[in-house]
C-alpha positions, -999 to +999 in steps of 0.1 A: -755-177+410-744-149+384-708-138+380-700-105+370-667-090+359-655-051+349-625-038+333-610-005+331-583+018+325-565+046+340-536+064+322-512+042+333-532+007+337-559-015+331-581-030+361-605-059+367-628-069+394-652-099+397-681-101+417-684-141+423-721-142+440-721-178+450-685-176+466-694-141+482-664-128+475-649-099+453-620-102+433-600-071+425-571-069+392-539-047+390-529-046+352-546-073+338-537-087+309-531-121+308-557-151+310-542-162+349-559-159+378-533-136+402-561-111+422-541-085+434-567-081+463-603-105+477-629-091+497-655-110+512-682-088+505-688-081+542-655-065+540-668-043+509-695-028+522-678-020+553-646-001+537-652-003+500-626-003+473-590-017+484-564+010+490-540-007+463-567-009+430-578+029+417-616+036+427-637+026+394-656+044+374-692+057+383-705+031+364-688+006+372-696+013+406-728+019+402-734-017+383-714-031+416-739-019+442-767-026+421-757-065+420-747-065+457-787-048+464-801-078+441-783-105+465-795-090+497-834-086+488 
């Protein structure tokens, strides 16, 4: 199964989140920066489409978004 990984930034921050397909789960960064694997929040991705982005990480950016729910449609077809 495909992985897929984002980054972005905010004034004050950078952000990651991976999308691990075979796992089914979402991984979500808080001021990445280093090569270590300390997700600030997992989702299964149940719990995604139910209430979306986690309350601590900043809602991405359209396009990231939009790259998300078009990965999530490919798994469900």
């Amino acid at each position: 199964m495909k992985q897929y990984a984002w980054i972005w930034h905010t004034d004050d921050a950078v952000y990651g989140l991976r999308l691990d397909l075979a796992d089914g789960r979402l991984e979500w960064y808080d001021t990445i920066g280093c090569d270590c694997d300390d997700n600030t929040a997992e989702q299964t991705l149940a719990q995604y489409q139910q209430t979306g982005v986690p309350n601590v990480i900043p809602i991405p950016p359209s396009d990231i978004l939009t790259e998300l729910n078009q990965a999530l449609k490919t798994t469900h077809r």
